[in-house]
Structure formats: C-alpha cells, structure tokens
N, CA, C and O atoms as CSV, one atom per row, in Angstrom:
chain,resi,resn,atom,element,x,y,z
A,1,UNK,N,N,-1.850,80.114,46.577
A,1,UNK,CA,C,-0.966,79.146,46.048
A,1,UNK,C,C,-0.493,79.550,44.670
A,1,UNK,O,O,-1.167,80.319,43.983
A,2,UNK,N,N,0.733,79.011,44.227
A,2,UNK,CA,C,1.239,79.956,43.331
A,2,UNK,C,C,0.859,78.426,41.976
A,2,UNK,O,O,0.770,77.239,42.292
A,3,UNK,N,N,0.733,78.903,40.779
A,3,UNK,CA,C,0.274,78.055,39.824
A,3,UNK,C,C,1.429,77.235,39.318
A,3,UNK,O,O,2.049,77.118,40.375
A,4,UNK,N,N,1.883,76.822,38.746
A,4,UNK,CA,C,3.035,75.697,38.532
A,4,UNK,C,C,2.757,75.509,37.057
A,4,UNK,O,O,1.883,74.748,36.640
A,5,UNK,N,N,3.731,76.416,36.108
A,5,UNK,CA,C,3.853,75.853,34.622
A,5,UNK,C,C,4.412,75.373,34.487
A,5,UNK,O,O,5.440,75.422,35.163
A,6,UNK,N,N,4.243,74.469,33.489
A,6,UNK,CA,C,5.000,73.157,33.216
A,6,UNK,C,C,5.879,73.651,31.530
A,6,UNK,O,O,5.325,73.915,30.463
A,7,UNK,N,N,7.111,73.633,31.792
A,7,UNK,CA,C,8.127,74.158,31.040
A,7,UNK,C,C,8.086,72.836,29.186
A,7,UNK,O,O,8.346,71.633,29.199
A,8,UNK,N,N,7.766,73.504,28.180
A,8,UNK,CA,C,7.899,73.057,27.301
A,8,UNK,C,C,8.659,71.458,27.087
A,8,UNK,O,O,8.088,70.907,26.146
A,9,UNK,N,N,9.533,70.749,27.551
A,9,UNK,CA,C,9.903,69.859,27.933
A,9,UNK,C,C,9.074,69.292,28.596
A,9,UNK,O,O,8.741,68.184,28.176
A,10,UNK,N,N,8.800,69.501,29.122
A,10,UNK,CA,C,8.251,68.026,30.268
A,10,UNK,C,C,6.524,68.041,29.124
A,10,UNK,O,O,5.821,67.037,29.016
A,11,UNK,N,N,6.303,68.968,28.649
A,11,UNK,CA,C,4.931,68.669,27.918
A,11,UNK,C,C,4.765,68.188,27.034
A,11,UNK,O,O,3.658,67.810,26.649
A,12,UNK,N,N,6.065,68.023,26.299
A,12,UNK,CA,C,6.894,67.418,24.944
A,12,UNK,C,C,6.531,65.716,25.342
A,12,UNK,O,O,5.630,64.978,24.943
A,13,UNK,N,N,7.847,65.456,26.456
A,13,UNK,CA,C,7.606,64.332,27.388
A,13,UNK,C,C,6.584,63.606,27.652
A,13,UNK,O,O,6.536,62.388,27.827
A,14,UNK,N,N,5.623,64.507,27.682
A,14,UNK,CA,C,4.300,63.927,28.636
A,14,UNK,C,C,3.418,63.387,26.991
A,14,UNK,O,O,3.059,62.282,26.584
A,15,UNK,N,N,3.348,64.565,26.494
A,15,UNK,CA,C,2.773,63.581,25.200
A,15,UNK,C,C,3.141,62.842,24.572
A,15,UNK,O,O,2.462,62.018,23.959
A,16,UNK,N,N,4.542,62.975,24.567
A,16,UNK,CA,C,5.246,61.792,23.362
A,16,UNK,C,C,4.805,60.427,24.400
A,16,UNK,O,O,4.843,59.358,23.789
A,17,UNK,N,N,4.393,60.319,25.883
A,17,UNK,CA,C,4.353,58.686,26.630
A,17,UNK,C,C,2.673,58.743,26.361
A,17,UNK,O,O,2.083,57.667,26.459
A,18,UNK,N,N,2.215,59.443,26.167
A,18,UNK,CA,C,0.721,59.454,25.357
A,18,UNK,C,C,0.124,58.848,24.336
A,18,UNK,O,O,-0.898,58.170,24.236
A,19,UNK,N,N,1.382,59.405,23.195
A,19,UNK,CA,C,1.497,59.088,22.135
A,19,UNK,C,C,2.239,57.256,21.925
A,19,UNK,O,O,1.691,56.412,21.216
A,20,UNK,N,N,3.315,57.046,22.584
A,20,UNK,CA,C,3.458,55.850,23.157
A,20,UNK,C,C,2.802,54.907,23.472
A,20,UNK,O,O,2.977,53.778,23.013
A,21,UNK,N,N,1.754,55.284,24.486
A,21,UNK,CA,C,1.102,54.351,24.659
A,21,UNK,C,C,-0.206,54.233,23.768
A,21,UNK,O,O,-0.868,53.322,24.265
A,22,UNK,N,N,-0.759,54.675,22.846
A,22,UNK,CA,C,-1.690,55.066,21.862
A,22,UNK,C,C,-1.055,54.240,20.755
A,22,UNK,O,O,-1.799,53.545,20.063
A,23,UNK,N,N,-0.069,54.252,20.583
A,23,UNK,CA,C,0.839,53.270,19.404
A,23,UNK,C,C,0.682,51.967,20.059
A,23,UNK,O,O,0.042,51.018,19.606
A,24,UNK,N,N,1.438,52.016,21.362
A,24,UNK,CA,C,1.249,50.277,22.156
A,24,UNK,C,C,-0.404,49.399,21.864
A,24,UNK,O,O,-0.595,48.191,21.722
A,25,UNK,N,N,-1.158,50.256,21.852
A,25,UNK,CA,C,-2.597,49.795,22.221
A,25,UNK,C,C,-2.995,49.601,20.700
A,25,UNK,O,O,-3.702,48.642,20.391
A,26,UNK,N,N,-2.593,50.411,19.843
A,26,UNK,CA,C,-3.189,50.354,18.406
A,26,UNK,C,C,-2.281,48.932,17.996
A,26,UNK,O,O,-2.871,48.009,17.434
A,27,UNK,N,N,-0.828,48.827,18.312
A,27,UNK,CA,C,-0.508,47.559,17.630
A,27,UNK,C,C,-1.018,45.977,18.517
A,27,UNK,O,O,-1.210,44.865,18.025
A,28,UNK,N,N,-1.103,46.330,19.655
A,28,UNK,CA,C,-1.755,45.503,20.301
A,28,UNK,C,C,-3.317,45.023,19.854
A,28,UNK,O,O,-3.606,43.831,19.949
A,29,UNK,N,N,-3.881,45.581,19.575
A,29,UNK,CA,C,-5.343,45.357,18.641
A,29,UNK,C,C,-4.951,44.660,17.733
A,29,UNK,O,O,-5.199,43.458,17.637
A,30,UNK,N,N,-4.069,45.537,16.687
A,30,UNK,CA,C,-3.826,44.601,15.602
A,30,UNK,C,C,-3.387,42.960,15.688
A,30,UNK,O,O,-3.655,41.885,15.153
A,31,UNK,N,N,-2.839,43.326,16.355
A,31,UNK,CA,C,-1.861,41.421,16.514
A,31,UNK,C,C,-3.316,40.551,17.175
A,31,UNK,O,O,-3.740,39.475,16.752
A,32,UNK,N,N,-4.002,41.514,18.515
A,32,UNK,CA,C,-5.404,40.292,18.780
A,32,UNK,C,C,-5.546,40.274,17.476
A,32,UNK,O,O,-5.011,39.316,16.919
A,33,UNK,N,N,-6.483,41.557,16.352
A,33,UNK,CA,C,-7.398,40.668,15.472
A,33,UNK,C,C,-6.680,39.827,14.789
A,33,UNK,O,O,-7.456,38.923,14.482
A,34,UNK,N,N,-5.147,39.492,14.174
A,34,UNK,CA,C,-4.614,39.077,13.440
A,34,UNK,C,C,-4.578,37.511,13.852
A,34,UNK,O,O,-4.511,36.634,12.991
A,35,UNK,N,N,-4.636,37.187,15.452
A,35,UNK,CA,C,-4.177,35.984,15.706
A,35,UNK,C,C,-5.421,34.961,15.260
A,35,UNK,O,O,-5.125,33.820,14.904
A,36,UNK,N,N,-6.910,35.417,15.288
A,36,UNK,CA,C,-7.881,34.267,14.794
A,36,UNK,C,C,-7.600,34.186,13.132
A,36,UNK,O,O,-8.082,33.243,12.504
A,37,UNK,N,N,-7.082,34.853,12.689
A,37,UNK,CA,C,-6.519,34.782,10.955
A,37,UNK,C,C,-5.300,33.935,11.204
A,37,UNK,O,O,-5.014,33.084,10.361
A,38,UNK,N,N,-4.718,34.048,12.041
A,38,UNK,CA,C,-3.189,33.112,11.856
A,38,UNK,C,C,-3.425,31.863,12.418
A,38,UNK,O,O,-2.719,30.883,12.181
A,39,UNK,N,N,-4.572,31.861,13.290
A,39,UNK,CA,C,-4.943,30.069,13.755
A,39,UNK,C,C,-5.575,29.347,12.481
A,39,UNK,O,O,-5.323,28.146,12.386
A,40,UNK,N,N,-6.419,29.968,11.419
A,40,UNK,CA,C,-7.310,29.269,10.916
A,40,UNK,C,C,-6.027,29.275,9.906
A,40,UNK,O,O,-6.358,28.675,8.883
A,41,UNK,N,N,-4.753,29.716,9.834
A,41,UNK,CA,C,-3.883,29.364,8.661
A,41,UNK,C,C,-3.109,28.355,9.281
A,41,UNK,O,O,-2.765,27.379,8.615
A,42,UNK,N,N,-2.790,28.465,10.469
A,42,UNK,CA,C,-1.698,27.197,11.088
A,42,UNK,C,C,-2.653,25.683,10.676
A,42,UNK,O,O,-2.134,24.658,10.234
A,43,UNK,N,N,-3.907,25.841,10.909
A,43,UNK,CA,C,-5.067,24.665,10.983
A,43,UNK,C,C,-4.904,24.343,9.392
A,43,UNK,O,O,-4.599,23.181,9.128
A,44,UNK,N,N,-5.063,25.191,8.376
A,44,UNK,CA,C,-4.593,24.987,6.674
A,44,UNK,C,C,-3.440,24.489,6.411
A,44,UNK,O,O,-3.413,23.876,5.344
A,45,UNK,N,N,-2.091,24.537,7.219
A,45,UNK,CA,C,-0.719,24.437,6.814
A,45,UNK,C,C,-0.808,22.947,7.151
A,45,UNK,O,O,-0.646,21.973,6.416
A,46,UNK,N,N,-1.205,23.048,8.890
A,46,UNK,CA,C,-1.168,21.602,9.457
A,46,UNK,C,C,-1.682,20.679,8.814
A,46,UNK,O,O,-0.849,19.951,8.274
A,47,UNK,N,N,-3.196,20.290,8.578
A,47,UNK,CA,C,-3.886,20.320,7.737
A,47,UNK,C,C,-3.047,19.088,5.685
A,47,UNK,O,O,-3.084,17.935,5.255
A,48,UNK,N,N,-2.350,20.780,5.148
A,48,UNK,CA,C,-1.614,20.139,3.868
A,48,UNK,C,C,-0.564,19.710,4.457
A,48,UNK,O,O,-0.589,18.536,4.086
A,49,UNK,N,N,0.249,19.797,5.040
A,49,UNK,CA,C,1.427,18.770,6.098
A,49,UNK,C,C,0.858,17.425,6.263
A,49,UNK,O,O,1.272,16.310,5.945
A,50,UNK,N,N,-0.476,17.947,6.997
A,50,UNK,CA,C,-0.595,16.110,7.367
A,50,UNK,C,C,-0.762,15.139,5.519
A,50,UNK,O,O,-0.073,14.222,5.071
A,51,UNK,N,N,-1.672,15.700,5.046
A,51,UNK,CA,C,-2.284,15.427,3.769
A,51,UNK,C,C,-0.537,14.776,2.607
A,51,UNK,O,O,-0.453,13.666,2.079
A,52,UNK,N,N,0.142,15.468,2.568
A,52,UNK,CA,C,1.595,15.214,1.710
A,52,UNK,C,C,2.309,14.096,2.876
A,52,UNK,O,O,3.115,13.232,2.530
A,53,UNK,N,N,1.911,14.268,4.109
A,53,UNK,CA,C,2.338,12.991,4.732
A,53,UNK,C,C,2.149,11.896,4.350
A,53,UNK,O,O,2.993,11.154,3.846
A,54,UNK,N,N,0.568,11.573,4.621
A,54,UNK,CA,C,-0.144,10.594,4.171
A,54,UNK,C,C,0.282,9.992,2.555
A,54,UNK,O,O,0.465,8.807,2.274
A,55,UNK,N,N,0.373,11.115,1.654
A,55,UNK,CA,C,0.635,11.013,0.677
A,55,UNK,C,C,2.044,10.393,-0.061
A,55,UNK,O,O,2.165,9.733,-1.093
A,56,UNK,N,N,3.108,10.918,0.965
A,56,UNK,CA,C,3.966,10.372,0.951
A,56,UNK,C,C,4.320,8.914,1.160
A,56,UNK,O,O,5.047,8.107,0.580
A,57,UNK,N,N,3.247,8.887,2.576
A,57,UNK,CA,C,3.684,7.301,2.865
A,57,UNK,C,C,3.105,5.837,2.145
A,57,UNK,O,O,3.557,4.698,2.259
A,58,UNK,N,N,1.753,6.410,1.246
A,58,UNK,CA,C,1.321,5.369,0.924
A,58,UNK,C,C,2.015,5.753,-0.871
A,58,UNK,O,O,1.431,4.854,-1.475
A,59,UNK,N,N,2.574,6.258,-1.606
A,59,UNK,CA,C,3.592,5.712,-2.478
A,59,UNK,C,C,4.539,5.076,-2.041
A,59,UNK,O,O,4.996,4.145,-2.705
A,60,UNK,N,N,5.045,5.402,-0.875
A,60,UNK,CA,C,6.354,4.306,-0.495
A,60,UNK,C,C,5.913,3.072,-0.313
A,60,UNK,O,O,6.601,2.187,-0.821
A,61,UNK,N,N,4.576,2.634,0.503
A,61,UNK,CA,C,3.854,1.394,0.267
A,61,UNK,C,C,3.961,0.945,-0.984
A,61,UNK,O,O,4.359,-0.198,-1.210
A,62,UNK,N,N,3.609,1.812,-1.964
A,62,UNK,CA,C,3.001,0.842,-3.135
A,62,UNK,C,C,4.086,0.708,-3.802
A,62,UNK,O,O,4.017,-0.215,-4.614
A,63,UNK,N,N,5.855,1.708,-3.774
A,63,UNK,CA,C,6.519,0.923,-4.187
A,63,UNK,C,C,7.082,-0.239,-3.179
A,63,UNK,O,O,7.637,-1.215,-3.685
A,64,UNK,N,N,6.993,-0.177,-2.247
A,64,UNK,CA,C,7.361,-1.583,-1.208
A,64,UNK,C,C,6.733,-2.746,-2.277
A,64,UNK,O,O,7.323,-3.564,-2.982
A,65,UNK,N,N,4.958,-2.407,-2.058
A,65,UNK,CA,C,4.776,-3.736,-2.464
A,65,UNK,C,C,5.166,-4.047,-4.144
A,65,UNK,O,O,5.687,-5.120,-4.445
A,66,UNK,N,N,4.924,-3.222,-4.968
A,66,UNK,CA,C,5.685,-3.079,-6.789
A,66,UNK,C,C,7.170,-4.270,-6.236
A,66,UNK,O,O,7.344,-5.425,-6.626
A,67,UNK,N,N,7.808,-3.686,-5.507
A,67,UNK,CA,C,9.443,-4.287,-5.741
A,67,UNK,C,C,9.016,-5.314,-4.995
A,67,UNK,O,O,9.516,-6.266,-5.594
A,68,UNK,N,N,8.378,-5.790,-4.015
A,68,UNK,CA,C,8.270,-7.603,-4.063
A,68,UNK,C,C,7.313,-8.416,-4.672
A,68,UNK,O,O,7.294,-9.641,-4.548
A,69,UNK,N,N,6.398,-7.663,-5.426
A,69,UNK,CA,C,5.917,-8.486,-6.546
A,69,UNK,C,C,7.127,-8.915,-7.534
A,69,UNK,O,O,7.625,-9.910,-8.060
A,70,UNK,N,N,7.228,-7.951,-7.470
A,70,UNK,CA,C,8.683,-8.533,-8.777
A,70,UNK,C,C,9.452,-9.233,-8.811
A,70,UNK,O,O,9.722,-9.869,-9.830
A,71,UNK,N,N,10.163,-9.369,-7.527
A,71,UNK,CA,C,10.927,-10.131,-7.281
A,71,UNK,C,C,10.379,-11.484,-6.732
A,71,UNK,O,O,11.140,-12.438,-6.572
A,72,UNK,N,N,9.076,-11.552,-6.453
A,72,UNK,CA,C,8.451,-12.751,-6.589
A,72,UNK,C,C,8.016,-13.625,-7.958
A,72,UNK,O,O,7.877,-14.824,-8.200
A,73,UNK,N,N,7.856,-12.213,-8.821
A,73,UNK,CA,C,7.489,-13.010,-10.257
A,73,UNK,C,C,8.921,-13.431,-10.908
A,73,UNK,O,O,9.003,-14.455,-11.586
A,74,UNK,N,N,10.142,-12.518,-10.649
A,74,UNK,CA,C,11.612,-13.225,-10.853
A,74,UNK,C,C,11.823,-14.603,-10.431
A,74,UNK,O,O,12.352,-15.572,-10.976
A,75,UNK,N,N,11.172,-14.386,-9.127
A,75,UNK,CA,C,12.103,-15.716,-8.523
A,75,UNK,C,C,11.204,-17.114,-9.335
A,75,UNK,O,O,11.738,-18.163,-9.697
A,76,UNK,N,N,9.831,-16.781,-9.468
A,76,UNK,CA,C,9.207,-18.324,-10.379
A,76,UNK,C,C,9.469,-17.959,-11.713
A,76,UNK,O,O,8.705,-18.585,-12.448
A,77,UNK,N,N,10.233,-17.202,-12.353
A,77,UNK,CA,C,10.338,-17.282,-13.603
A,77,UNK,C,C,11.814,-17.848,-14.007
A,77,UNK,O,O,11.883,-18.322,-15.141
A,78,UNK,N,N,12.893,-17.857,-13.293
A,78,UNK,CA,C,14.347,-18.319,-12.868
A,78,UNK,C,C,14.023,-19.259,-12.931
A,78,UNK,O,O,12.921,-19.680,-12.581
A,79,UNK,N,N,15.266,-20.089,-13.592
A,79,UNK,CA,C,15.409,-21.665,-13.723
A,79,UNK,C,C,16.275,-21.841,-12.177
A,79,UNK,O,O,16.865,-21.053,-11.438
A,80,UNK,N,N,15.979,-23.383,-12.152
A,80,UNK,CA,C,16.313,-23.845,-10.486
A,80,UNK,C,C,17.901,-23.909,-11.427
A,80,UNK,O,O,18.297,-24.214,-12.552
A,81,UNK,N,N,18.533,-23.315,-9.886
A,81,UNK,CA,C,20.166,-23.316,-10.547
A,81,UNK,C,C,20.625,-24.822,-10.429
A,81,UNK,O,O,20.106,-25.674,-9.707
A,82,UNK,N,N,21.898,-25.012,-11.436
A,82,UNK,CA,C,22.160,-26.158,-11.729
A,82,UNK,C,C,23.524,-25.740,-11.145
A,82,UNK,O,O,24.084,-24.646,-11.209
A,83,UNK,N,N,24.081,-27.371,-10.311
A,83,UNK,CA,C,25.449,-27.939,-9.444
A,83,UNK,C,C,26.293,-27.414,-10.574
A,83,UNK,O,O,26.103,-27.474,-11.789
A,84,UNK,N,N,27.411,-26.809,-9.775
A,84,UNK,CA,C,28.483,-26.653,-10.710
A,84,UNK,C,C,29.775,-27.759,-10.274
A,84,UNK,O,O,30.028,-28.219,-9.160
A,85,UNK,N,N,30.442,-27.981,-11.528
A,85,UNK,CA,C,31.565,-28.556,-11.020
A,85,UNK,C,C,32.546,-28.744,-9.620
A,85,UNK,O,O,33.214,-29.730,-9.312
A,86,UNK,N,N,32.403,-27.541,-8.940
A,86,UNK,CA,C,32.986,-27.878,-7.403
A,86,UNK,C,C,31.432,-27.803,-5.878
A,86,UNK,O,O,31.381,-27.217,-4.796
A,87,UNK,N,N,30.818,-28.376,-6.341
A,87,UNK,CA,C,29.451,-28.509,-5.887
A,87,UNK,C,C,29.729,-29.814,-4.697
A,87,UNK,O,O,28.913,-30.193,-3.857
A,88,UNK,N,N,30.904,-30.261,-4.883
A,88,UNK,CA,C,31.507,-31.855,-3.964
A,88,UNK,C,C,31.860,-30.638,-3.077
A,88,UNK,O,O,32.091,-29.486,-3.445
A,89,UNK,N,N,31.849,-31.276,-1.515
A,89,UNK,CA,C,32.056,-30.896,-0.941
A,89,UNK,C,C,33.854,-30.714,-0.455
A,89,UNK,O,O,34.435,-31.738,-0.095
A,90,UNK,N,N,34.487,-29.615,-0.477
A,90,UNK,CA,C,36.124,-29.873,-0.456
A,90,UNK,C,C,36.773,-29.668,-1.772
A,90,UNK,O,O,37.986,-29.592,-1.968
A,91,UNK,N,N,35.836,-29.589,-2.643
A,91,UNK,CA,C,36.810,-29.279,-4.524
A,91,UNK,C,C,36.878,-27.907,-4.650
A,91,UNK,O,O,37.643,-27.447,-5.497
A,92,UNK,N,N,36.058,-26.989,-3.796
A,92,UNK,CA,C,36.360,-25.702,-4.296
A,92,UNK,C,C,37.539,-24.688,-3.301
A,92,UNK,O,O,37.643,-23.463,-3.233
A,93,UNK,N,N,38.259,-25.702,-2.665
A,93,UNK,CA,C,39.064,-24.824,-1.739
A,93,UNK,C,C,40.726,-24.645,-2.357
A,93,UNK,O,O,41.504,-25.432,-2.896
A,94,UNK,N,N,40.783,-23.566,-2.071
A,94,UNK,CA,C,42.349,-23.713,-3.017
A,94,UNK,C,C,43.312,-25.106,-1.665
A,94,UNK,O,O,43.151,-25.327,-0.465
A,95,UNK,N,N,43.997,-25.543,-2.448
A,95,UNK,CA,C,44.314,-26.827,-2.138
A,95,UNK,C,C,46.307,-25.958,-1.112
A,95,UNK,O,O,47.141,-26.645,-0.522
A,96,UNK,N,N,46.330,-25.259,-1.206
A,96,UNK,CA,C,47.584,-24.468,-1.206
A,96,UNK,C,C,47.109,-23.825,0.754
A,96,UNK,O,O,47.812,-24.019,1.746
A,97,UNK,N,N,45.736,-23.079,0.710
A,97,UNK,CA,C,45.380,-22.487,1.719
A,97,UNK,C,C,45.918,-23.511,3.059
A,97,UNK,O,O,45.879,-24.741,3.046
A,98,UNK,N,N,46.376,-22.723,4.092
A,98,UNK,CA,C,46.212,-23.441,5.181
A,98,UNK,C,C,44.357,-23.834,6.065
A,98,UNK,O,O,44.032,-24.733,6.842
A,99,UNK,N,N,43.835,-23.089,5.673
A,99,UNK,CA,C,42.458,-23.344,6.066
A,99,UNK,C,C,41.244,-24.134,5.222
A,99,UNK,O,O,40.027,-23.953,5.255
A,100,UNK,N,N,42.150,-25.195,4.360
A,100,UNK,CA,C,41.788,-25.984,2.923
A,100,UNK,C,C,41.236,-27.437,3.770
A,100,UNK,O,O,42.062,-27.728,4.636
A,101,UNK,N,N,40.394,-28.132,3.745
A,101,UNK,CA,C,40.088,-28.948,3.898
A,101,UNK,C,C,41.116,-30.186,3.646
A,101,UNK,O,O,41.985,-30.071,2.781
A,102,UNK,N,N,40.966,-31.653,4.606
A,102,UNK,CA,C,41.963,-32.313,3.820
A,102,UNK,C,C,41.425,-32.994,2.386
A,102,UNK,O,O,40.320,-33.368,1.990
A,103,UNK,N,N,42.595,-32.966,1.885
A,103,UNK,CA,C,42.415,-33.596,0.252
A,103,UNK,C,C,41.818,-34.491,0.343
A,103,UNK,O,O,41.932,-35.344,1.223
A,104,UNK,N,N,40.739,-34.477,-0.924
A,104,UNK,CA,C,39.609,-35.767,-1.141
A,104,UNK,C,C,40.367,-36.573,-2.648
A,104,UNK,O,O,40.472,-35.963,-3.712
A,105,UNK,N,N,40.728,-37.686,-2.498
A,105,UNK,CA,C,40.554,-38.461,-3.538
A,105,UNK,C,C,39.954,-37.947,-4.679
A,105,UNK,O,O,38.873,-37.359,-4.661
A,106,UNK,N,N,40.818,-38.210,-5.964
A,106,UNK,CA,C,39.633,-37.307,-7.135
A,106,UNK,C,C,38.516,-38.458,-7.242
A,106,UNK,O,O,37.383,-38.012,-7.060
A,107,UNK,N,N,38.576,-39.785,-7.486
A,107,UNK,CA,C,37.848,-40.936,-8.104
A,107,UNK,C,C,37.050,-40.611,-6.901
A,107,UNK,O,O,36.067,-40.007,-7.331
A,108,UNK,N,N,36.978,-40.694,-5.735
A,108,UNK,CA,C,35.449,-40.592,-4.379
A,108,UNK,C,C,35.067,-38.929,-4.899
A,108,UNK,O,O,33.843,-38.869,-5.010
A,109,UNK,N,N,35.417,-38.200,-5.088
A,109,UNK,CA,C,35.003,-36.784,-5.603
A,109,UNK,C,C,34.474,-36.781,-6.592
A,109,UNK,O,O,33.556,-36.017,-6.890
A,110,UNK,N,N,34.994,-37.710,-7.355
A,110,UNK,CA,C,33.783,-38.273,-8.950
A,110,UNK,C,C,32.395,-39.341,-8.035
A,110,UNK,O,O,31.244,-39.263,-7.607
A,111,UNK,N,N,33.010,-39.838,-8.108
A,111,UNK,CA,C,31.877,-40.676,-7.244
A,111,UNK,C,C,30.400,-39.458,-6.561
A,111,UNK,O,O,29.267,-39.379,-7.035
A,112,UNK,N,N,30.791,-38.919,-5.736
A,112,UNK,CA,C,30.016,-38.120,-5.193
A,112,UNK,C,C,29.174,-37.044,-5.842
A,112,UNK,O,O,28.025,-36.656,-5.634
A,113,UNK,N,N,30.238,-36.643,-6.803
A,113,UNK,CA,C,29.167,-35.737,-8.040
A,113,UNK,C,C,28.445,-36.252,-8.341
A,113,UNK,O,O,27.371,-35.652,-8.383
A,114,UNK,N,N,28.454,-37.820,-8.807
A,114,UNK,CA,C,27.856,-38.523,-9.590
A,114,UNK,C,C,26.711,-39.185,-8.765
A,114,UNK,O,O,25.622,-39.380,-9.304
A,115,UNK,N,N,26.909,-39.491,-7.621
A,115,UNK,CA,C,25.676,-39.843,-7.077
A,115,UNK,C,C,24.897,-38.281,-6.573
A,115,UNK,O,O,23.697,-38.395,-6.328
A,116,UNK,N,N,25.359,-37.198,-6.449
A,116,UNK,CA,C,24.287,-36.021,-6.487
A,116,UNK,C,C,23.255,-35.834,-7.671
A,116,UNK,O,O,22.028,-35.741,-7.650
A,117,UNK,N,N,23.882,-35.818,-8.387
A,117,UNK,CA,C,23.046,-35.764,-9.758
A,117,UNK,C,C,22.248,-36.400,-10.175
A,117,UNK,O,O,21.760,-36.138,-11.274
C-alpha cells in the first residue's frame, strides 16, 4: 500500500481546527467559572435595587403624610370664612346673562342677608 502525505495545506488546516477548538474550550471554561461571580453580583445589584426601592417609597410616605399634617394644622388655624355680600341666593349673577336667575327684590334680598347672619 502506498503511504499518503498529507500536502502542507491540509496540515495547516488540520491544526488551525485544533487550535480552534482549544480556543473554544479555553473560553468556554472561562465564562463557566465567571458565571458563579456574575450570580453572586446580579444577587448584590438586585439586592441595592430592592433596598433604594424601599427607600424610595417610604420618603414619599413621609412626605404624603408631612403635606396632610399641614394642611390639617392650616385648616384649624384658618378663621371660619365670613358671608360675603352676594352670599343671598340670586345677587351674584350678572343680571344681563340669559342663564341669570329671575330678579329678586332688593328689600327681600336685604331681608334674607339679614336673617342669615
């Protein structure tokens, strides 16, 4: 049987898919060991995410509750508002409007202030 050399090319070939796959396998290692390092960082990120959540939401609480204290201590510190002059029912409509109430007597419009008060 006659021997069969294998022509510079194809030996080129043959090692460079050698060499190929020797690279595939070396970066493949790397990325396994890398991934228990990148879980215990996703678990750290997640982790300060949740934490600035939390954090976030209970200042917005405490200004929720800040702005209705306040406006609770406003509202008992406000004087009870006082009737103004068109406080009769029908004096404050422009008298001109078609959607104006009919005209009240001024003397029953005095009258009526006067018994509100």
């Amino acid at each position: 049987m006659a021997k069969t050399v294998k022509s510079p090319e194809v030996l080129e070939a043959e090692a460079s898919a050698a060499e190929m796959k020797a690279k595939r396998d070396e970066i493949t290692a790397y990325y396994s060991d890398s991934i228990s390092h990148l879980e215990v960082q996703l678990n750290y990120e997640t982790l300060l995410k949740d934490i600035e959540t939390a954090r976030a939401e209970r200042v917005q609480a405490q200004k929720f509750l800040a702005n209705a204290m306040a406006e609770q201590q406003q509202a008992q510190q406000a004087p009870a508002p006082q009737p103004t002059g068109n406080a009769v029912a029908g004096t404050d409509w422009d008298a001109a409007s078609d959607k104006a109430p009919p005209a009240v007597d001024p003397a029953f419009a005095e009258a009526a202030r006067k018994l509100k008060q």
